[in-house]
N, C-alpha and C positions, 0 to 999 in steps of 0.2 A: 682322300678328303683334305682340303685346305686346313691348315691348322688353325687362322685365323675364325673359320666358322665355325668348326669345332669348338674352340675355348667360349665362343659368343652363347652356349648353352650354360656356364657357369656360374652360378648365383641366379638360374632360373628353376621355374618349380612345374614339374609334371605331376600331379595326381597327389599324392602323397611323398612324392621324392621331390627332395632339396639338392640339386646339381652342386657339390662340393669344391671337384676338382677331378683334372685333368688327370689319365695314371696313364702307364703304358697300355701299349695296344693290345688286344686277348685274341690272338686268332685270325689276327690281322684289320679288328674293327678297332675303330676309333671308343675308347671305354671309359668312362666318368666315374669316379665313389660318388657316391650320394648317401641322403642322410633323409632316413625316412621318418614320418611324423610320430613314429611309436620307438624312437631312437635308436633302432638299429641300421648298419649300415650296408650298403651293396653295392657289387659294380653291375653297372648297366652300359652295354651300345649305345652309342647317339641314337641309330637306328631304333631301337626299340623305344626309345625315350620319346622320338619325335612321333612315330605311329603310333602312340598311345598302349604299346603291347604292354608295355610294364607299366605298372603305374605305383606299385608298393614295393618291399622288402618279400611281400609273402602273406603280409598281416591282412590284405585286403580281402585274396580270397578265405582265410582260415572265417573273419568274421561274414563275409556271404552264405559261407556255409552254417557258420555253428550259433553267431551273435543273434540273441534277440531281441525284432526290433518293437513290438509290440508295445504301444500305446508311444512311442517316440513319433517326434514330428522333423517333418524336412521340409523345410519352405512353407508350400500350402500344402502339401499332403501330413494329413495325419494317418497313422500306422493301424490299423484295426486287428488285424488278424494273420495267421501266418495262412498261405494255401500250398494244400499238397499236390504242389507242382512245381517242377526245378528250372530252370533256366539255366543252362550251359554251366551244370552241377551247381550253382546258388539257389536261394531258397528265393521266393516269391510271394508278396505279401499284398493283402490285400487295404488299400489306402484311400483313402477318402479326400477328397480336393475342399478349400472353404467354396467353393460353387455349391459341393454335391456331389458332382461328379464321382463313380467310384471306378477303381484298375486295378487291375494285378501289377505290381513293381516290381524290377529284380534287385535284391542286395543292395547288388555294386553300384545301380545306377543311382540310390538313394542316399549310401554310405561316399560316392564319388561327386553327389550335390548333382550327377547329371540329368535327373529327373527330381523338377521342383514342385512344379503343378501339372494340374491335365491340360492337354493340347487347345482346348476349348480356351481357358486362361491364360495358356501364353501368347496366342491367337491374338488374343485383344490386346494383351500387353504389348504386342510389337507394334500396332499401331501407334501411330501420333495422333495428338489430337488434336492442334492445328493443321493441316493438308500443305502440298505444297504451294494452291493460290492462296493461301491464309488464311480458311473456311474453320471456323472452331468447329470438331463433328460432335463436340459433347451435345452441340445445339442443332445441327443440321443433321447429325445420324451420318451412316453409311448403306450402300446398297446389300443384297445378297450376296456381288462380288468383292463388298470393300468399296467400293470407288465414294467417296465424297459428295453426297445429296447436292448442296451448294454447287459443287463444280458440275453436274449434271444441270440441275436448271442456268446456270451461268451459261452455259453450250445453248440449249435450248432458247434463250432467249437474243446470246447473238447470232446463234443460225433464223432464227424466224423474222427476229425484229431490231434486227442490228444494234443493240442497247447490252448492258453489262446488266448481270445481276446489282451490284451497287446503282446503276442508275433505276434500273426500278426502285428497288426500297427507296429511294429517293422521292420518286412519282408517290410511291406508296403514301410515305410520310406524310409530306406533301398537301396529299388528300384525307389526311388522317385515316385511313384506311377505310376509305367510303368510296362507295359510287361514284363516280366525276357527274354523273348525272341523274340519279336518284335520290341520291343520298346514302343508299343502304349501305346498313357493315359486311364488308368483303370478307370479316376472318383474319385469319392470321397465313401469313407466305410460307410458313417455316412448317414441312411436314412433322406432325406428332406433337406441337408444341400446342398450348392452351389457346384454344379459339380456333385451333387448328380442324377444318369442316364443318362448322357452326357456322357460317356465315355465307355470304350467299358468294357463288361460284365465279372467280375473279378471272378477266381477259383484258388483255392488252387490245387497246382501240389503238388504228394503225390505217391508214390513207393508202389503199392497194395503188394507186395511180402514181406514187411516189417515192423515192428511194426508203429503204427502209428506218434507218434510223432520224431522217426529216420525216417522217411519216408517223413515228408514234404520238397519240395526241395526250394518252392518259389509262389510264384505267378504268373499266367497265363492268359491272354484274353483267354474268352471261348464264350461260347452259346451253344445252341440245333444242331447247324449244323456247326457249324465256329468256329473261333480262337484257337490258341497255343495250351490248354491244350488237346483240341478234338481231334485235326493233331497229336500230341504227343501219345497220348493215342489208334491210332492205329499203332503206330511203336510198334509189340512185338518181333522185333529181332534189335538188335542195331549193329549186325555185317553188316545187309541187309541194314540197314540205311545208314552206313559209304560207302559197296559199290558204296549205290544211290547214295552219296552225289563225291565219285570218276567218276562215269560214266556222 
């Protein structure tokens, strides 16, 4: 091994061990003293330093086994009760997340900070909550896979009608969130937010005859059998309309 990589582990910290300093070789591995959080001190391999084999003096596994953690807390797990069952000879406890969520934890993962919360909590934690088009999801949500509500309808509206989500909310606005042609409240764009399916079912009016994004004229109440854009969308003669609309 380079020596210059080797010495680059010292003044770093594995687990419980504080990389001291550089000693001779043991065996022919590259070997470090270290200085463990319970004061005592050891040589360790780079090798085992860096694959995580070691991580204490010794102290880690003695309190896996014997420390009680009952009623201690670790992040979001609080400690409930021990259970009789061992984990690669540590003891196994059973711990409660601030969700609810409850697990059996081992020792070392709770005493090494490597288990904080349940997988549900860090789950969400990994999230951002801006996206990477700039969508807040505290307000747009996310799908079942994750993906960005926002960035889903964004897709959808320039695959169909060549327009940005921003330019709708615009239209929207615009219209104060009514009918272009009835009047009626359309509700709210934003799935799960307040007014969100209260209002009557919103469609893009849009001029089949014309490229897409010249073709959007506005917004419409629609549905499967009813409102504006529906009644619209069977006038295909606008001369016969204006009759209708004389007689």
């Amino acid at each position: 091994m380079n020596k210059n990589i080797a010495m680059d582990l010292v003044g770093q910290r594995f687990g419980r061990l504080l990389v001291i300093k550089r000693i001779p070789n043991i065996k022919g591995r590259v070997t470090f003293n270290c200085l463990c959080d319970c004061k005592n001190e050891c040589n360790v391999n780079s090798s085992s330093l860096k694959a995580g084999l070691t991580k204490s003096c010794g102290c880690l596994h003695k309190e896996s086994v014997t420390k009680d953690l009952s009623g201690m807390t670790f992040g979001s797990w609080s400690v409930l009760s021990k259970v009789d069952k061992r984990f690669h000879g540590g003891l196994l406890w059973l711990c409660e997340c601030i969700c609810g969520t409850k697990k059996n934890v081992a020792s070392n993962l709770l005493l090494m900070g490597k288990s904080t919360q349940c997988m549900k909590c860090k789950h969400n934690a990994s999230k951002k909550q801006i996206c990477i088009s700039g969508h807040d999801t505290e307000v747009w949500g996310r799908d079942k896979n994750g993906k960005c509500r926002g960035c889903i309808k964004d897709l959808n509206l320039r695959k169909n009608y060549g327009i940005s989500l921003e330019e709708f909310i615009k239209i929207y606005e615009f219209q104060e969130g009514r009918c272009a042609i009835c009047g009626k409240s359309l509700g709210s764009y934003i799935p799960g937010s307040p007014g969100w399916g209260k209002g009557n079912h919103m469609e893009v009016d849009h001029d089949h005859r014309k490229g897409k994004r010249v073709s959007v004229r506005g917004i419409l109440c629609g549905g499967r059998w009813q409102g504006c854009n529906r009644k619209l969308g069977k006038v295909d003669d606008i001369k016969w309309l204006t009759y209708n609309t004389i007689y």
